[in-house]
C-alpha positions as a Markdown table, in Angstrom:
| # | Residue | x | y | z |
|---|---|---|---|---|
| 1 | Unk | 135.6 | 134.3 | 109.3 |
| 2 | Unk | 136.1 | 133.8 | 113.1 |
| 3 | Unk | 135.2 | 130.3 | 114.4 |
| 4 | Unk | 131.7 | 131.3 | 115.7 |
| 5 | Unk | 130.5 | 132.3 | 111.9 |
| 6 | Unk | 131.8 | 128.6 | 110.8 |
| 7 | Unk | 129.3 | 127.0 | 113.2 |
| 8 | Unk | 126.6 | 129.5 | 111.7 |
| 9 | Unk | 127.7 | 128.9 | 108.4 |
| 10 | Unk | 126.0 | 126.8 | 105.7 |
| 11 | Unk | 128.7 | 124.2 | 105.8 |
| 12 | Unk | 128.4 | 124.2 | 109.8 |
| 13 | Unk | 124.6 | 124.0 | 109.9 |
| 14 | Unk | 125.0 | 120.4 | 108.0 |
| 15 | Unk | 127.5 | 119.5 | 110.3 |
| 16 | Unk | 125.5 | 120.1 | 113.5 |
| 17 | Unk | 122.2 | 118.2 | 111.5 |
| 18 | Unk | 125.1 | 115.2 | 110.9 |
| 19 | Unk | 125.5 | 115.9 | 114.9 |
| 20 | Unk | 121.9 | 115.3 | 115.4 |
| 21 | Unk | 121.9 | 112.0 | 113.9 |
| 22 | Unk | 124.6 | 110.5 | 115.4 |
| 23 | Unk | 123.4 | 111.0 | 118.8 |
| 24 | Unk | 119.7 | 110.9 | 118.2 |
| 25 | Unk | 118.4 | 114.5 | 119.3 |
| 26 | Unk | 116.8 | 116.7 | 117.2 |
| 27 | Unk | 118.0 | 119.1 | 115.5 |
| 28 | Unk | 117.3 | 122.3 | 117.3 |
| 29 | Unk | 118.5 | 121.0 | 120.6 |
| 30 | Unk | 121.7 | 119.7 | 118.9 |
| 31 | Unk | 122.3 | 123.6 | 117.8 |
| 32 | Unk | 121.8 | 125.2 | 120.5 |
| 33 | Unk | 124.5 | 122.3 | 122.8 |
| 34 | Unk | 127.0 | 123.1 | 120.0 |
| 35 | Unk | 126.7 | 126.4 | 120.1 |
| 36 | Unk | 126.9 | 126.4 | 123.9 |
| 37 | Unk | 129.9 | 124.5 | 124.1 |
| 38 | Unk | 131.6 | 126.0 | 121.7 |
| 39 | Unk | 131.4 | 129.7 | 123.1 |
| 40 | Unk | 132.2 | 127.8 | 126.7 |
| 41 | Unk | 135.6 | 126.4 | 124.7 |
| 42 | Unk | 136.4 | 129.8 | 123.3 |
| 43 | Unk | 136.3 | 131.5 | 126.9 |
| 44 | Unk | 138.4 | 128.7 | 127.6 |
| 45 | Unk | 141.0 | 129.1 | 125.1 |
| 46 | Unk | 141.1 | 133.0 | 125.7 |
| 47 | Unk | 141.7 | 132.1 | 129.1 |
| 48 | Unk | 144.3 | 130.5 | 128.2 |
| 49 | Unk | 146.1 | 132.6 | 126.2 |
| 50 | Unk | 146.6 | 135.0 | 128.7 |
| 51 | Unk | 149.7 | 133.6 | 129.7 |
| 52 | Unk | 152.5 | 132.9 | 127.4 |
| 53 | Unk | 152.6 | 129.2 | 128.7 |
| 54 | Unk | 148.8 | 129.0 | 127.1 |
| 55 | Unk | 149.5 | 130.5 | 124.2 |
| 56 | Unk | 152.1 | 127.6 | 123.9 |
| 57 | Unk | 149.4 | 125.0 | 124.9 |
| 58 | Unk | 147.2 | 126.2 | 122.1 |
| 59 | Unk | 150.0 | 126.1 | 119.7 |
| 60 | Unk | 150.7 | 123.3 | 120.5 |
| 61 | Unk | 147.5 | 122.0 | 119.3 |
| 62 | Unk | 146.8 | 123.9 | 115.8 |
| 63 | Unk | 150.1 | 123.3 | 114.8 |
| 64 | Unk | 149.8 | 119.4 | 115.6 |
| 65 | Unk | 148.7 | 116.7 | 112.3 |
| 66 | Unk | 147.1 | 115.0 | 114.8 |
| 67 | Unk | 144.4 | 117.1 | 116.2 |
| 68 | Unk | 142.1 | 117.8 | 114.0 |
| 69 | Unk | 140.6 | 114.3 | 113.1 |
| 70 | Unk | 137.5 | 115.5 | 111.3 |
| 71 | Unk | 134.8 | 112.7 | 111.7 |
| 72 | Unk | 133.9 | 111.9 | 108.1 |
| 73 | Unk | 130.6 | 110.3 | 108.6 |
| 74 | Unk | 127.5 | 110.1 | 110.9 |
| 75 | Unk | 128.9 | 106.8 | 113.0 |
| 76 | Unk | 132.2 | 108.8 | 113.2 |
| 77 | Unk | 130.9 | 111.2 | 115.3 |
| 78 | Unk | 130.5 | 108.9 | 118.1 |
| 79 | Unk | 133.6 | 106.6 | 117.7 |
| 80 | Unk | 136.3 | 105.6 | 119.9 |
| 81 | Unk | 139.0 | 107.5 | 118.2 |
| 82 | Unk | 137.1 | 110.7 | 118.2 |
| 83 | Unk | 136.3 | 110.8 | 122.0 |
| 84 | Unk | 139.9 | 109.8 | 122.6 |
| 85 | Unk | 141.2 | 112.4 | 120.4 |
| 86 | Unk | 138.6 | 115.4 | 121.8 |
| 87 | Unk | 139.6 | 114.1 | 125.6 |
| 88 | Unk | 143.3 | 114.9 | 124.8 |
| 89 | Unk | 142.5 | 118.2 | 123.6 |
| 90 | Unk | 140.3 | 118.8 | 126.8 |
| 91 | Unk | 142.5 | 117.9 | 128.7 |
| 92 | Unk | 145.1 | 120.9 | 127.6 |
| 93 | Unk | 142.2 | 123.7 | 127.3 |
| 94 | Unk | 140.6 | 121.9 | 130.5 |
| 95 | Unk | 142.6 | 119.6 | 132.2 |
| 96 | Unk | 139.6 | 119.0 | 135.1 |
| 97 | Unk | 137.1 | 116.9 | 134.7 |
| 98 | Unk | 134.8 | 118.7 | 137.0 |
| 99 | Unk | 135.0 | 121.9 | 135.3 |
| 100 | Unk | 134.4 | 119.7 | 131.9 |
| 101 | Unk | 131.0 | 118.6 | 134.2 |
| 102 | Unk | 130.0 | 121.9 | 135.1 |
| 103 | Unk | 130.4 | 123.1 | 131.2 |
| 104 | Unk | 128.3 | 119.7 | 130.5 |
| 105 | Unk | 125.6 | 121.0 | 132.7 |
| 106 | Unk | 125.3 | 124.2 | 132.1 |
| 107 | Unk | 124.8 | 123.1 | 128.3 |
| 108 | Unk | 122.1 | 120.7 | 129.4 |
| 109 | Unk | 120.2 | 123.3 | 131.4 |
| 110 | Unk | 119.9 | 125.6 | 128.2 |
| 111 | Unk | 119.9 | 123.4 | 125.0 |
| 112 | Unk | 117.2 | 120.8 | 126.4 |
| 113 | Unk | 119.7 | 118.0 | 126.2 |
| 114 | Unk | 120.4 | 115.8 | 128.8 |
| 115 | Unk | 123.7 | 116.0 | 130.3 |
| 116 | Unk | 125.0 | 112.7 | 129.7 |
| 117 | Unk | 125.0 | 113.4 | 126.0 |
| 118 | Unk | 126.3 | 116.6 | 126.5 |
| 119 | Unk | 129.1 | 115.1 | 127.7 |
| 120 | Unk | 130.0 | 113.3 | 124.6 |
| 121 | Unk | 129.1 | 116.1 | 122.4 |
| 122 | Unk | 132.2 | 117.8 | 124.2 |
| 123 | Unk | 135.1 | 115.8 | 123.2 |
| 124 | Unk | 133.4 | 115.7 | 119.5 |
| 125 | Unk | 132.4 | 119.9 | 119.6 |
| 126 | Unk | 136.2 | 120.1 | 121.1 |
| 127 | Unk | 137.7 | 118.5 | 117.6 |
| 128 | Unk | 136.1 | 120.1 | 115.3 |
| 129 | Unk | 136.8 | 123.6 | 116.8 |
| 130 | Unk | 140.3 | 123.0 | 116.8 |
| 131 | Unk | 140.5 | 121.5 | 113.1 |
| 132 | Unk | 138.5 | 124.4 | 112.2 |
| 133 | Unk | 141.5 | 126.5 | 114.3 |
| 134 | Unk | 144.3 | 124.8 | 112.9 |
| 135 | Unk | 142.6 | 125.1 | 109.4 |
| 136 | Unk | 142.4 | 129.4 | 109.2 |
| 137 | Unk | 145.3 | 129.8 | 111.1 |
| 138 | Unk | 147.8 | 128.1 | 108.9 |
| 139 | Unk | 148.5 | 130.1 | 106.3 |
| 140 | Unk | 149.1 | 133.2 | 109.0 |
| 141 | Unk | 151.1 | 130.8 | 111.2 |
| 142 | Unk | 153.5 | 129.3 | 108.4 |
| 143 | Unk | 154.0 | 133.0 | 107.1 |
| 144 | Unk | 155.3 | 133.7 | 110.8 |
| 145 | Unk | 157.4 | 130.4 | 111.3 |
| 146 | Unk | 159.0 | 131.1 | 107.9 |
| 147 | Unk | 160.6 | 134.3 | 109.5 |
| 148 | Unk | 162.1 | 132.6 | 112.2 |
| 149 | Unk | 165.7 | 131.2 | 112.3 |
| 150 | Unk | 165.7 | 127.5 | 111.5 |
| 151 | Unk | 162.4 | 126.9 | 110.1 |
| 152 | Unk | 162.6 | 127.5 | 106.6 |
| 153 | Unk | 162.8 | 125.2 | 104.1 |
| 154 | Unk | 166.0 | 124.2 | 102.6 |
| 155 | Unk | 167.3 | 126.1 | 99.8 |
| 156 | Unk | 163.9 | 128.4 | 100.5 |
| 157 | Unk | 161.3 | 125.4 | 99.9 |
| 158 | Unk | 157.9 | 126.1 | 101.4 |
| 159 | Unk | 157.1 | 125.3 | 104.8 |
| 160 | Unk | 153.9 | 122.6 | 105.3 |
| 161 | Unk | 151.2 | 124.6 | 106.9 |
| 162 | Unk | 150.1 | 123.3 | 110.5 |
| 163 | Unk | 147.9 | 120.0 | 109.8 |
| 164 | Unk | 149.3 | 119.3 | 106.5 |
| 165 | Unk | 149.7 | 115.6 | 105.9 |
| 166 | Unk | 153.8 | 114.3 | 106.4 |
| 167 | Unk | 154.5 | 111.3 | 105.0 |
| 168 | Unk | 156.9 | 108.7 | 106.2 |
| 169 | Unk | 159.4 | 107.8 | 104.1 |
| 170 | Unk | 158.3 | 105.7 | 101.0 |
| 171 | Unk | 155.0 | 106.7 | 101.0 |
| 172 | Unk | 153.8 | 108.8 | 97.7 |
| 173 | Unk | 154.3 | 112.6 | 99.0 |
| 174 | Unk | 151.2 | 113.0 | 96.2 |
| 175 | Unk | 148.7 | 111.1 | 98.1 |
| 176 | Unk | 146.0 | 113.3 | 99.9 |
| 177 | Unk | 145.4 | 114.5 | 103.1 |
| 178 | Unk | 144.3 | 112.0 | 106.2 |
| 179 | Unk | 142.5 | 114.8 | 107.6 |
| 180 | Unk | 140.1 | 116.8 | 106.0 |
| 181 | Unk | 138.9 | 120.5 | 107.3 |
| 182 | Unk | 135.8 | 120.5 | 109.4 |
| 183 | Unk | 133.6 | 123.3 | 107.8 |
| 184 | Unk | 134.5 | 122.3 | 104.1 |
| 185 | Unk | 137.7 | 124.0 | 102.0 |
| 186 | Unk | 139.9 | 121.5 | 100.1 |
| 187 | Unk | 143.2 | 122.1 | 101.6 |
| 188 | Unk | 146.5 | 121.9 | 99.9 |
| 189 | Unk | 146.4 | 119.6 | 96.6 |
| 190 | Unk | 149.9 | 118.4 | 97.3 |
| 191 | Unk | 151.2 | 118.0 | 100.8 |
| 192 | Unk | 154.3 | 119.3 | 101.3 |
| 193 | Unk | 157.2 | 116.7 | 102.4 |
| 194 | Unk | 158.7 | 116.5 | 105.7 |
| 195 | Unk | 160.8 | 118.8 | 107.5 |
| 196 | Unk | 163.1 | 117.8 | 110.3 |
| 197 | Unk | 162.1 | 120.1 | 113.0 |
| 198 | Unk | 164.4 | 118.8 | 115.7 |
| 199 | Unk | 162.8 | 117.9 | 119.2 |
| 200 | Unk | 161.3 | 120.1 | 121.3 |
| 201 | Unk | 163.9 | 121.5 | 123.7 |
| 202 | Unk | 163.0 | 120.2 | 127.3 |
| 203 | Unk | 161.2 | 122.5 | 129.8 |
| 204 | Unk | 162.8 | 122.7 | 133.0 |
| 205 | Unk | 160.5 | 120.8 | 135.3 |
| 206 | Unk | 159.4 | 118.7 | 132.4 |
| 207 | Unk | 160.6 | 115.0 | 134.3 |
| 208 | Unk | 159.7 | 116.2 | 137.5 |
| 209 | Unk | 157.0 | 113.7 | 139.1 |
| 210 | Unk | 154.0 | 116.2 | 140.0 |
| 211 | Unk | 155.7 | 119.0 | 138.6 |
| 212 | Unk | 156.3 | 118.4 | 134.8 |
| 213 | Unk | 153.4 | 119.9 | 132.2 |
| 214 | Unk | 150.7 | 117.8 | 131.3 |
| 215 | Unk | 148.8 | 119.9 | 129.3 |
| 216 | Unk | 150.1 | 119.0 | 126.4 |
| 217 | Unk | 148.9 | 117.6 | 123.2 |
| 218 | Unk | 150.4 | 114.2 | 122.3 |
| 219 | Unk | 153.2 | 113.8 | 119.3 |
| 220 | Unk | 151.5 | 112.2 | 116.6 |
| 221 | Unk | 152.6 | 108.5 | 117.7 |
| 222 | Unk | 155.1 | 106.0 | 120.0 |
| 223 | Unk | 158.5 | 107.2 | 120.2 |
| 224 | Unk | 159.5 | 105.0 | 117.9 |
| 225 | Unk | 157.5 | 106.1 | 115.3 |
| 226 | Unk | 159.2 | 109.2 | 113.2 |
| 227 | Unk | 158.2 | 113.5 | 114.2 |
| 228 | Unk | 156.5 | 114.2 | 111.2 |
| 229 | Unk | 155.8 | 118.2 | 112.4 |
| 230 | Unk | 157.9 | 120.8 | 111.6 |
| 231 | Unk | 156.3 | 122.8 | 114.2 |
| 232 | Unk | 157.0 | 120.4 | 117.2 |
| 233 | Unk | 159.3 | 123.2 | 118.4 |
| 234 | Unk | 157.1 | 126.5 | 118.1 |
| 235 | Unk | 155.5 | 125.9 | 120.9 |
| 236 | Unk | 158.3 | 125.7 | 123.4 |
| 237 | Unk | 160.1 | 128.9 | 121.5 |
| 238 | Unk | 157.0 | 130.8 | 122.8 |
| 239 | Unk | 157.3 | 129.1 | 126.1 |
| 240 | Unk | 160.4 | 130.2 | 126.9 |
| 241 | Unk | 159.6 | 134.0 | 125.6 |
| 242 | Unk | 162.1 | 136.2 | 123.4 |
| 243 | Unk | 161.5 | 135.5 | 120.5 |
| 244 | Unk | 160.9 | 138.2 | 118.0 |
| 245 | Unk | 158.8 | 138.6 | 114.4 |
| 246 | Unk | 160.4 | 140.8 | 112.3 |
| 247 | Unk | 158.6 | 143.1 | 110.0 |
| 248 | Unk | 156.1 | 146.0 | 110.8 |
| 249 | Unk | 153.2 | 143.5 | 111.7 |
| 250 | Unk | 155.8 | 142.1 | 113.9 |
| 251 | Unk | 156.7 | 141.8 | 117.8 |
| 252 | Unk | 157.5 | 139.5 | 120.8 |
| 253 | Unk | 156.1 | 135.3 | 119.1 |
| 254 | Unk | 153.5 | 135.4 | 121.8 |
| 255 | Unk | 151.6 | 138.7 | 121.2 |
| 256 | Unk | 152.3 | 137.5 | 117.2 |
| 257 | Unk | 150.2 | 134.0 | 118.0 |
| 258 | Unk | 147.8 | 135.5 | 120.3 |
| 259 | Unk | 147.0 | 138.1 | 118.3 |
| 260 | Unk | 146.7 | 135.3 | 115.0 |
| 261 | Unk | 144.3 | 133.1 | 116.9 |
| 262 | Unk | 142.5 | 135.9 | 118.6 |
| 263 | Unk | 141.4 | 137.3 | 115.3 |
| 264 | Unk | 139.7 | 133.5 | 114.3 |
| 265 | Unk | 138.3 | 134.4 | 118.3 |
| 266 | Unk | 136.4 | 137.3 | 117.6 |
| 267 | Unk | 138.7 | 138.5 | 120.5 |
| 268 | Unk | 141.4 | 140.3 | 120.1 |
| 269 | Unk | 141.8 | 143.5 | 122.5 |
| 270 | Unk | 145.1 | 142.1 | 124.1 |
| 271 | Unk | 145.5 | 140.4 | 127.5 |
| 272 | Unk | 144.5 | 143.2 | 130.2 |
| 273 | Unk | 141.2 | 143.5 | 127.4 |
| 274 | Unk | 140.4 | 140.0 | 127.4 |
| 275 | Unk | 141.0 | 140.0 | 131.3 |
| 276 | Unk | 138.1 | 142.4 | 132.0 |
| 277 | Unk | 135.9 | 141.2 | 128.6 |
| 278 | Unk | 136.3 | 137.9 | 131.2 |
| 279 | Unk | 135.7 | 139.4 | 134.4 |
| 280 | Unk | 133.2 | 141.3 | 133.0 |
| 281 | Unk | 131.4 | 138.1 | 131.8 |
| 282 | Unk | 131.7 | 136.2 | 135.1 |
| 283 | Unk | 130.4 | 138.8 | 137.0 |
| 284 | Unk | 127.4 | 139.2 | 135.0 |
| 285 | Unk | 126.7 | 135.6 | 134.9 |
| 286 | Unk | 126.7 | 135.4 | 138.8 |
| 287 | Unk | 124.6 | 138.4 | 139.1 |
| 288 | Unk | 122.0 | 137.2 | 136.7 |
| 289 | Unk | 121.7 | 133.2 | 138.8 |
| 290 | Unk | 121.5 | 135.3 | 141.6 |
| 291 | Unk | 118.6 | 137.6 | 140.7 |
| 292 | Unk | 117.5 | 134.7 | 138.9 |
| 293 | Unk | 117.5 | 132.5 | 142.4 |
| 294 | Unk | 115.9 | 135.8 | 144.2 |
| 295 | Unk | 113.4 | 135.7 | 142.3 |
| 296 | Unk | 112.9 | 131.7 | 142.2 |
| 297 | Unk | 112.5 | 131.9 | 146.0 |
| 298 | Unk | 110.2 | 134.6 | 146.6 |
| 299 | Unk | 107.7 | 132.4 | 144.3 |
């Protein structure tokens, strides 16, 4: 099931009416502004992925316990917590607020909804595609990570699959999941306990005023607070490029990963494909505004 099918599935048709409710549009219009934004965030992510250093961004967010806060309720939708978390994640797909405006607009011009609460369906729109994400491309994910040197379990114990719940020590490694998935599923019964990772090997550039990445989703806490993600490293393996998957499904980490999450897509034809799937796209949406404007003016 790729991400667009979860949005048109039953599960994600209850979600959007949820949607509706929380910020006071009907029903319809909410559909048509989630579907919008969410096919503007999956040009954005296969955008991104053409580079190995976006592949790494994206990583960096489905393998990260703290990105998929899955509002559980209708005044959830619009909280603090979920805006806050959504920004972050714009922020690595996006990182402009002016494109994040133009996306806002555009969605208003087609889905009836104003623009202002387009803007806060982003951020909300922006989580739940990215639990949904992190949620079909675990299992594929861990099965990858487990091949690689240094992240297999001691004495062969399973590896927690990205967005699995890590407890801090003392606390019943029994108890359920914070997060729940966004389109339904129940997720593991019995979250797997912590694995030291290590931390992420720095990036050179990284403490470089104006020059360091940014684009980055946040640890899950202060520094004081314990890494509770195995996979806080994965991301900066296929940063730095090299890294191979062994098997016959295998190859270089990055194609591996981009491959993984193109599939969940619905795009997967490689990075000169999606490079002409997105030129392609562009071209035909600037030829239709200007017909479009032609034919405006001659009225």
């Amino acid at each position: 099931m790729t991400i667009d099918d979860s949005f048109r599935s039953a599960t994600g048709q209850e979600l959007i009416g949820r949607i509706a409710d929380a910020f006071h549009i009907d029903e319809q219009s909410a559909r048509s502004a989630v579907y919008s934004l969410a096919d503007e965030l999956q040009a954005r992510i296969q955008r991104s992925m053409l580079s190995r250093g976006g592949v790494a961004d994206v990583l960096s967010l489905v393998t990260s316990p703290g990105a998929s806060r899955t509002p559980s309720d209708v005044a959830d939708f619009t909280s603090p917590d979920v805006a806050a978390n959504g920004d972050q994640i714009l922020n690595v797909l996006i990182g402009n607020k002016h494109v994040s405006r133009g996306i806002a607009a555009r969605t208003a011009s087609t889905s009836g909804v104003d623009a202002a609460t387009v803007q806060k369906l982003l951020p909300v729109v922006a989580t739940l595609m990215v639990g949904e994400l992190q949620r079909q491309s675990a299992p594929a994910i861990a099965k990858v990570a487990s091949t690689l040197p240094g992240f297999s379990g001691a004495g062969g114990s399973p590896l927690p699959m990205p967005g699995d719940t890590f407890p801090p020590s003392g606390r019943d490694v029994y108890s359920k999941p914070d997060v729940q998935p966004p389109f339904g599923g129940n997720g593991p019964e019995k979250p797997r306990g912590p694995i030291n990772g290590g931390s992420p090997l720095p990036v050179p550039g990284d403490d470089i005023p104006g020059l360091g990445r940014r684009n980055r989703y946040p640890g899950p806490g202060p520094a004081s607070e314990p890494e509770d993600n195995p996979y806080s490293r994965l991301p900066d393996i296929v940063r730095r490029g090299g890294q191979q998957v062994p098997g016959s499904d295998g190859g270089s980490l990055e194609n591996v990963i981009r491959s993984i999450l193109g599939n969940l897509l619905g795009s997967n034809s490689g990075v000169v494909g999606t490079m002409i799937k997105l030129f392609l796209v562009r071209w035909l949406a600037s030829t239709a505004r200007r017909v479009l404007g032609q034919v405006l003016g001659r009225r």
